[in-house]
C-alpha positions in Angstrom: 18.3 -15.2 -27.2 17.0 -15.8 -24.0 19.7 -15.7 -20.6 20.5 -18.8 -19.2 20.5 -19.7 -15.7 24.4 -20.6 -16.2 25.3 -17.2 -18.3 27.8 -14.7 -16.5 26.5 -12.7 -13.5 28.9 -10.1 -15.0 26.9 -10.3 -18.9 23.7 -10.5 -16.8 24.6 -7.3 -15.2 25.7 -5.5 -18.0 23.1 -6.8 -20.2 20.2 -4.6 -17.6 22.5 -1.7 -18.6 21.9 0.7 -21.1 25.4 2.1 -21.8 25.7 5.1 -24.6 27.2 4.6 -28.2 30.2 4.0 -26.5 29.5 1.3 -25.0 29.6 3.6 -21.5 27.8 4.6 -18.4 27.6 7.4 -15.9 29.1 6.8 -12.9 28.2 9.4 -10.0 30.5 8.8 -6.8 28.9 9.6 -3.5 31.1 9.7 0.6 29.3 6.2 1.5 29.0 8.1 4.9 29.1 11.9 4.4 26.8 11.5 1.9 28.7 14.1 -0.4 29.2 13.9 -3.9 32.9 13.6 -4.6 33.1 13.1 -8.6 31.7 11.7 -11.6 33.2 9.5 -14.2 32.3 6.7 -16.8 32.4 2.9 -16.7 32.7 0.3 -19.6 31.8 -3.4 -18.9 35.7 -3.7 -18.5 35.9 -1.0 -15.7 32.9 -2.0 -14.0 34.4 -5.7 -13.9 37.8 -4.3 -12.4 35.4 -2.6 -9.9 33.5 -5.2 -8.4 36.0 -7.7 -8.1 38.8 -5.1 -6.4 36.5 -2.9 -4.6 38.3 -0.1 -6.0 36.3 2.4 -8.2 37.8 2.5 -11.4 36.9 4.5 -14.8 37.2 4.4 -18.4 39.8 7.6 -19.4 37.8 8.9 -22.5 40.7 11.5 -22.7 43.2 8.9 -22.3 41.1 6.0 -23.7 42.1 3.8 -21.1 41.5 2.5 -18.2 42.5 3.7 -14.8 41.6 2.8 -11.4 41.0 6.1 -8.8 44.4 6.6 -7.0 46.4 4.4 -8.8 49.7 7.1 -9.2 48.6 9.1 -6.4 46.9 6.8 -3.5 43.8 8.7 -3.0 41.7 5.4 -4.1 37.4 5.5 -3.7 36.7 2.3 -2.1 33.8 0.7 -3.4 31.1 0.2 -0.3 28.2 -0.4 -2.5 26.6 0.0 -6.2 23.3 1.2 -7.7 21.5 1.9 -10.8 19.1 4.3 -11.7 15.6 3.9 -13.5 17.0 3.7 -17.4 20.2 1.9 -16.6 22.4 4.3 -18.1 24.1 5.8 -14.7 25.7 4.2 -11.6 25.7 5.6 -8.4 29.0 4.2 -6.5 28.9 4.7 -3.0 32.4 4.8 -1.5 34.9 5.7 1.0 37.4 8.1 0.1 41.1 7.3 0.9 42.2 10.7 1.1 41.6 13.5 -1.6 38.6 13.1 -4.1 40.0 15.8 -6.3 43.0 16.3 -8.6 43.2 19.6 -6.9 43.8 18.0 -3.6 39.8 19.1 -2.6 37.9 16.7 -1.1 35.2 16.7 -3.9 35.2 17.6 -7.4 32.0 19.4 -7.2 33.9 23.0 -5.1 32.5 25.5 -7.3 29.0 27.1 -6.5 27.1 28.5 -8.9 26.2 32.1 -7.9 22.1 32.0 -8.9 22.0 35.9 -9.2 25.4 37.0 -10.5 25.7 33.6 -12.3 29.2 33.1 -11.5 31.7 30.2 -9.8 31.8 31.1 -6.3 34.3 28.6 -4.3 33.0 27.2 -1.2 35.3 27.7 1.9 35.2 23.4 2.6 36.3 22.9 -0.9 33.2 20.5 -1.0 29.1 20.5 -1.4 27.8 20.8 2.3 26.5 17.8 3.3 23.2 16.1 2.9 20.1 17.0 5.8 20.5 14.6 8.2 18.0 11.1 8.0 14.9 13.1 10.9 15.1 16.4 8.9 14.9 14.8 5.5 11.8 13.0 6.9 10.4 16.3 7.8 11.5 17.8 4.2 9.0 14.4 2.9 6.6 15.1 5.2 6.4 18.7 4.2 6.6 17.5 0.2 3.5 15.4 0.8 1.4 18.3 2.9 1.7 20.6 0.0 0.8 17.7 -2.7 -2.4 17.2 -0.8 -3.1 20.8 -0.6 -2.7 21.0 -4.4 -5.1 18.1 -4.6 -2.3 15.7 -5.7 -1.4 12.2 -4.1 -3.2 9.2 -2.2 -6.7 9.8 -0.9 -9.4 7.7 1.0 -11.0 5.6 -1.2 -14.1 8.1 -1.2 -11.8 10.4 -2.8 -11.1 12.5 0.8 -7.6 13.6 1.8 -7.4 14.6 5.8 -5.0 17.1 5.1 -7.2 19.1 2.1 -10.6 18.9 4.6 -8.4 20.5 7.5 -6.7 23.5 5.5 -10.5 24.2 3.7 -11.6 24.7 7.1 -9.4 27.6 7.7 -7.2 28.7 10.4 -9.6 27.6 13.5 -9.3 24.5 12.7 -5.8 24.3 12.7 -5.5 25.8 15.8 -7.7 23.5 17.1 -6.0 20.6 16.1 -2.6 21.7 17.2 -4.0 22.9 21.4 -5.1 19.0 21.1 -1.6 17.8 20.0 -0.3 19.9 22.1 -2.3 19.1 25.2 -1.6 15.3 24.5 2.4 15.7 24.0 1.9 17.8 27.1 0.2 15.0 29.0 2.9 12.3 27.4 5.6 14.2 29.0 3.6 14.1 32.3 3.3 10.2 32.4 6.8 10.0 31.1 6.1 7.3 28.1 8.9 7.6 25.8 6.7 6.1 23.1 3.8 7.7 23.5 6.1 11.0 23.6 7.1 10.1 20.3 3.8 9.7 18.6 2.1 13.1 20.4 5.1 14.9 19.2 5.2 13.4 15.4 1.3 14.6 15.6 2.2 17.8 16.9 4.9 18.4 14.5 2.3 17.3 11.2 0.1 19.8 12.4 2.4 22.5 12.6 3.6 22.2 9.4 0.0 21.9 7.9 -0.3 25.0 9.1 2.8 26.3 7.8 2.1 25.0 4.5 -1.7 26.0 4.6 -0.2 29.7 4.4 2.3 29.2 2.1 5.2 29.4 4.6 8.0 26.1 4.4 10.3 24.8 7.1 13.1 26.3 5.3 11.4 29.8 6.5 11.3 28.3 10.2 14.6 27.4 10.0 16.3 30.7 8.9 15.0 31.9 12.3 16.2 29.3 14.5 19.3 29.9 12.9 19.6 33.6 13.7 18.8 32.6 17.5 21.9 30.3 17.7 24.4 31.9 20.6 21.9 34.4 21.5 20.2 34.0 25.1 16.5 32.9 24.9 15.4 35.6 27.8 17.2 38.0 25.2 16.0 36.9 22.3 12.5 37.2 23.8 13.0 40.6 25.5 14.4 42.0 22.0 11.7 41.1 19.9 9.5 44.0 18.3 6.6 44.8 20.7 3.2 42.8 19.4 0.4 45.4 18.0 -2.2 46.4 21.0 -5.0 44.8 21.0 -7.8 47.4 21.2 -9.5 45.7 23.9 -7.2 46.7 26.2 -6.7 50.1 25.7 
């Protein structure tokens, strides 16, 4: 029957749910400002109820068959901070803040245990917990990156005559590129001159797309770049420089 304006939020809710056979839902908990994952558990209607109005994560014990709020014996509660649902309705993700241990085990998360890709075996991580998400600038990059090699492949929003920026520059090859990044590069350069913090901002965003159009136009990812700033870190730049393999001669100047 249709909802009425005066039915409870709480059936209203519960109702845009789609909970299992047993009546339950996934809930993943995330560190509201780590951004780790620190367990995952399931709700009824009962539990998310409890949750909402005490701000204090609890579950449904489907070992127990019970409820049982987070921390109730041992203190460690997950304070709720905020709630969301995913696209079928059948998982919660519950942002909270920890009040102490996540884990039975006294770790800060649940999820400790790396799986080993090659060997295929649990490898404990030293922090007892997932490392933490990129932060908010280098996940921008990461989407950046994602949407460069979706034009590349042809995929994702065009001009309305069918042309994608991105596609046009990388069939052009390699001069092109470098064309494109001396102009950015002579524009940040002149940005820093004038000493425009906005204008900074946007010649270096330009200069950064660029660069990685080229990386991705030859199959090479930020992650690559990255491995090699991180070998640099606590060595000096002169010696960095002065250590690196000679470059091939080129014949011109023999």
């Amino acid at each position: 029957m249709p909802e009425t304006a005066d039915a409870d939020p709480l059936d209203r809710l519960w109702s845009a749910l789609r909970p299992d056979a047993d009546g339950l839902c996934a809930v993943v908990v995330q560190h509201a400002e780590a951004g780790q994952v620190l367990m995952l558990g399931m709700m009824n209607r009962e539990a998310l109820a409890l949750t909402l109005a005490t701000r204090k994560i609890t579950f449904w014990s489907r070992s127990r068959r019970c409820l049982w709020q987070k921390g109730e014996t041992s203190g460690n509660t997950l304070d709720l901070t905020d709630l969301w649902v995913d696209c079928d309705g059948d998982a919660l993700l519950a942002r909270a803040l920890p009040r102490g241990p996540t884990c039975h085990t006294l770790a800060p998360s649940c999820f400790y245990r790396r799986v080993d890709r090659d060997a295929l075996e649990l490898v404990q991580e030293p922090d007892c917990q997932p490392p933490p998400p990129r932060p908010a600038a280098l996940a921008a990059l990461d989407q950046v990156e994602a949407v460069i090699r979706a034009r590349i492949a042809g995929q994702g929003a065009t001009q309305r005559e069918g042309k994608s920026y991105v596609r046009s520059l990388v069939e052009r090859g390699p001069p092109a590129i470098l064309e494109k990044l001396v102009e950015e590069a002579g524009e940040l350069g002149e940005a820093l001159a004038l000493a425009e913090p906005a204008k900074i901002d946007h010649e270096a965003a330009d200069l950064l797309f660029h660069a990685l159009v080229g990386l991705a136009s030859q199959g090479r990812a930020l992650a690559d770049v990255s491995r090699v700033l991180a070998a640099r870190l606590g060595v000096s730049g002169l010696d960095e420089k002065a250590n690196r393999p000679a470059k091939p001669t080129d014949p011109g100047e023999r």
